[in-house]
PyMOL commands that place a pseudoatom at each C-alpha (Angstrom):
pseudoatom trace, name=CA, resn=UNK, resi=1, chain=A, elem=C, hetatm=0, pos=[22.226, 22.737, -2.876]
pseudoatom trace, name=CA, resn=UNK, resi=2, chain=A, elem=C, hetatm=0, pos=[20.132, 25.672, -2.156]
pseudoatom trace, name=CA, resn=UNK, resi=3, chain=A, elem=C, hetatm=0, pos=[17.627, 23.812, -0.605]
pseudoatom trace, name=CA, resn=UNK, resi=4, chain=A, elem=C, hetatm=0, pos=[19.819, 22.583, 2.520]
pseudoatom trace, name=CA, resn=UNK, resi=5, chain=A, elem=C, hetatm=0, pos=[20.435, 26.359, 3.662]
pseudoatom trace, name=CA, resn=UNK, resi=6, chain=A, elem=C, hetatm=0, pos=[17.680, 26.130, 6.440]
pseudoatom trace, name=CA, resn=UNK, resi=7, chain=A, elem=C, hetatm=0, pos=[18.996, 23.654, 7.803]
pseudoatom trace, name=CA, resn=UNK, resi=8, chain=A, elem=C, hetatm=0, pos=[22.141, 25.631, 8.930]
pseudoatom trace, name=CA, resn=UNK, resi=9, chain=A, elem=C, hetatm=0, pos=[19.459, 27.251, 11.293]
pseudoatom trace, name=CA, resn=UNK, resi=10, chain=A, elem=C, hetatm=0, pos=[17.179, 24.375, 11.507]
pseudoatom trace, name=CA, resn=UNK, resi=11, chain=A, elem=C, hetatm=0, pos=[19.457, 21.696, 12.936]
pseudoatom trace, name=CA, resn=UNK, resi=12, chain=A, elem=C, hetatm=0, pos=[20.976, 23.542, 15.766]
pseudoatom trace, name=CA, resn=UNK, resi=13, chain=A, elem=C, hetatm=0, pos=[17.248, 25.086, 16.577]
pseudoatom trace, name=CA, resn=UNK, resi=14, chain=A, elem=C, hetatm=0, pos=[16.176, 20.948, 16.572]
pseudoatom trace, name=CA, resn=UNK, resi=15, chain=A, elem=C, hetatm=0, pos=[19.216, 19.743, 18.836]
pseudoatom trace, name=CA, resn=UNK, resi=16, chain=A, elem=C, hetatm=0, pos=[18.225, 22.521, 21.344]
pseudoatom trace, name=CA, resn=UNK, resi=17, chain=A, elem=C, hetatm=0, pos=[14.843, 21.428, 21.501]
pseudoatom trace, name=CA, resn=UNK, resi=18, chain=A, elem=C, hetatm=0, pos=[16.066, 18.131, 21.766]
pseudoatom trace, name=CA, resn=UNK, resi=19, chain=A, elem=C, hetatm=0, pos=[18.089, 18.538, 24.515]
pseudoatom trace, name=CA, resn=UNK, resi=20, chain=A, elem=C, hetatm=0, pos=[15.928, 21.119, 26.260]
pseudoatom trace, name=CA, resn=UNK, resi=21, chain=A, elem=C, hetatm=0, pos=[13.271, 17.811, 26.443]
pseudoatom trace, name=CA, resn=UNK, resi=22, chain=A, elem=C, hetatm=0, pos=[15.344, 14.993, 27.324]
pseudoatom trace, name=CA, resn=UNK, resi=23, chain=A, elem=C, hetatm=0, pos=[18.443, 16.520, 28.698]
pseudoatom trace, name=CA, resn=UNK, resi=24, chain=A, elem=C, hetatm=0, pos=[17.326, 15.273, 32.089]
pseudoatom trace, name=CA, resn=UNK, resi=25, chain=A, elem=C, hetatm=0, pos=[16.123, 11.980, 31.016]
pseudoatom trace, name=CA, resn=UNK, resi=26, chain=A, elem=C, hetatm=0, pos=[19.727, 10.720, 29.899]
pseudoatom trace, name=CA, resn=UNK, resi=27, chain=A, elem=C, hetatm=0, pos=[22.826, 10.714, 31.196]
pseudoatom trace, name=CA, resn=UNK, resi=28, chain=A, elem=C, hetatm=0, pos=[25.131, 13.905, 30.990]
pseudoatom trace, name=CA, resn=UNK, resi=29, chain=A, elem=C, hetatm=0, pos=[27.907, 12.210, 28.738]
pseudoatom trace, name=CA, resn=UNK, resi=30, chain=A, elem=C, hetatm=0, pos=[25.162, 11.126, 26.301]
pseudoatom trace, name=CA, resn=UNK, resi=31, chain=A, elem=C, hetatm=0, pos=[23.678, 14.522, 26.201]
pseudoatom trace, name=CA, resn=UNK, resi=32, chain=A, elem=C, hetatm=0, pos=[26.880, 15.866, 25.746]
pseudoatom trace, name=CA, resn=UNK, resi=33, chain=A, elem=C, hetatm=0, pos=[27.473, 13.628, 22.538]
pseudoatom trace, name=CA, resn=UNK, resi=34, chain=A, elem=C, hetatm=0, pos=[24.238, 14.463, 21.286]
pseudoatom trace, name=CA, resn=UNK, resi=35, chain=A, elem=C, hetatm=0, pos=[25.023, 18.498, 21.916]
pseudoatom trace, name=CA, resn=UNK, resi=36, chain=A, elem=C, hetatm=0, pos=[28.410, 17.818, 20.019]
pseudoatom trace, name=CA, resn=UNK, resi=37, chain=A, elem=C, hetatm=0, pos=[27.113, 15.714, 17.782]
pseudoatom trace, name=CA, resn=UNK, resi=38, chain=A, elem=C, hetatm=0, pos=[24.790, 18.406, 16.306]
pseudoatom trace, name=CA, resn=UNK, resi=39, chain=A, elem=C, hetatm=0, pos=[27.335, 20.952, 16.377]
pseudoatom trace, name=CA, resn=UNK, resi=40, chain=A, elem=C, hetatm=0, pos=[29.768, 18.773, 14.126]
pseudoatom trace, name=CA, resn=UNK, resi=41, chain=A, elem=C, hetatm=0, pos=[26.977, 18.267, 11.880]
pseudoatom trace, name=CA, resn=UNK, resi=42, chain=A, elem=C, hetatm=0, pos=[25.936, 21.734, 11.241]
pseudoatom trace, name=CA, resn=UNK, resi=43, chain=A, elem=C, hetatm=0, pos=[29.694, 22.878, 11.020]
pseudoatom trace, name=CA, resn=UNK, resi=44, chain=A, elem=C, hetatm=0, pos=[29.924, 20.001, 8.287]
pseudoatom trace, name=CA, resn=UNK, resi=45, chain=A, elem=C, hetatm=0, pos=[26.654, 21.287, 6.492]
pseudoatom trace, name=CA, resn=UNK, resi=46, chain=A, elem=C, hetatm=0, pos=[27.909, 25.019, 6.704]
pseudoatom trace, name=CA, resn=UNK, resi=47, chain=A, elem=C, hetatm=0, pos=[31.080, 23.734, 5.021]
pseudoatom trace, name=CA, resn=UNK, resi=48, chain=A, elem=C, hetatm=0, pos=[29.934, 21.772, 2.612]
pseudoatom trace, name=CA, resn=UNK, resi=49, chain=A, elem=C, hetatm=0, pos=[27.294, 24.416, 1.617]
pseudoatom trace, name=CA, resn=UNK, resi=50, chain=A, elem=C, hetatm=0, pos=[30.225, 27.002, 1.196]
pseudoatom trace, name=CA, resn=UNK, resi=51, chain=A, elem=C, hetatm=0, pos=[32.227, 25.006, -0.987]
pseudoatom trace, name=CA, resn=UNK, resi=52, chain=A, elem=C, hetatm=0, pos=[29.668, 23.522, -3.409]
pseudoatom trace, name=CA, resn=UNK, resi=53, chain=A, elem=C, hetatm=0, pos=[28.769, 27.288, -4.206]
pseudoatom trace, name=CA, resn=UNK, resi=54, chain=A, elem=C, hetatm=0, pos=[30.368, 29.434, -6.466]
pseudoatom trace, name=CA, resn=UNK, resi=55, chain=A, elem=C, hetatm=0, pos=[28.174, 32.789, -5.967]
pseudoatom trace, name=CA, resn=UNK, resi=56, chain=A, elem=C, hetatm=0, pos=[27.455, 33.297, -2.570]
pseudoatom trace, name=CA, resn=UNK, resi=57, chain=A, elem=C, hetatm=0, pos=[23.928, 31.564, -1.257]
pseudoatom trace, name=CA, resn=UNK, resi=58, chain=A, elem=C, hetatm=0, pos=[20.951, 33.580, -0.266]
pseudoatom trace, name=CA, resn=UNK, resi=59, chain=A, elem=C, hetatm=0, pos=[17.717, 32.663, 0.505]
pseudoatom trace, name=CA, resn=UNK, resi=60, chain=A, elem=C, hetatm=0, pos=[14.454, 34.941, 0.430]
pseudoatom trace, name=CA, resn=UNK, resi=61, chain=A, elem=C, hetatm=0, pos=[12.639, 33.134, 2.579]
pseudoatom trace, name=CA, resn=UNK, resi=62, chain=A, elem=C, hetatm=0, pos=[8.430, 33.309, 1.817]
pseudoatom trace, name=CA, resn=UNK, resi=63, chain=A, elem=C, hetatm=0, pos=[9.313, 34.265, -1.784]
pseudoatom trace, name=CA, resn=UNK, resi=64, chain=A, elem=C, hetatm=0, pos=[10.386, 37.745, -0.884]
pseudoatom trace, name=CA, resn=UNK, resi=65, chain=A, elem=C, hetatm=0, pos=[12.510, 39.354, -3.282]
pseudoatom trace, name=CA, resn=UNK, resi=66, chain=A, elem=C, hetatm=0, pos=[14.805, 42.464, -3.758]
pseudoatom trace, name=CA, resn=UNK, resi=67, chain=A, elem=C, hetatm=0, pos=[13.438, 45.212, -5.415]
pseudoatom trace, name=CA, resn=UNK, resi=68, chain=A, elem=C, hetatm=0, pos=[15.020, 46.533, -8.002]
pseudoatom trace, name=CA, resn=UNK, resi=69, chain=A, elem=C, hetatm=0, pos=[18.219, 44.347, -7.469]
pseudoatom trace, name=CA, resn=UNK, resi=70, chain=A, elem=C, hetatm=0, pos=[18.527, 46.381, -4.080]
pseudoatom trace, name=CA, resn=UNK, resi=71, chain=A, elem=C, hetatm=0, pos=[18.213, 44.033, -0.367]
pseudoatom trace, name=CA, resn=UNK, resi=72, chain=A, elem=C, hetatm=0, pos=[18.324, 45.693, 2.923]
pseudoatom trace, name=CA, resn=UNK, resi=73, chain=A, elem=C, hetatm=0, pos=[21.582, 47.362, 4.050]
for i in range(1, 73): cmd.bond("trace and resi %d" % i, "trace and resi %d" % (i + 1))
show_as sticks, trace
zoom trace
């Protein structure tokens, strides 16, 4: 399941884009469903994510790694 974390930043990135290019184009109650739409999906992806996995999820994104077991912070 580690491999659908991006797209809890992905999908709402790719519904603003979305909407930012054809938000003008359509009709205000379909860009509204689209807007919600993407919302419900990425609250449904967060929560799936958080109960399929018993340690918490991380991701080092471009293969970066802690050193010596130690992250930021």
């Amino acid at each position: 399941m580690h491999h659908l974390l991006p797209l809890l930043v992905a999908l709402p990135l790719l519904g603003a884009a979305l909407l930012a290019a054809c938000g003008r184009l359509v009709p205000r109650p379909v860009a509204e469903g689209a807007a919600c739409a993407v919302a419900a999906g990425t609250a449904v992806l967060a929560v799936l994510l958080l109960t399929h996995s018993s340690p918490p999820l991380t991701e080092w994104v471009g293969g970066w790694e802690p050193v010596a077991g130690h992250s930021v912070g």
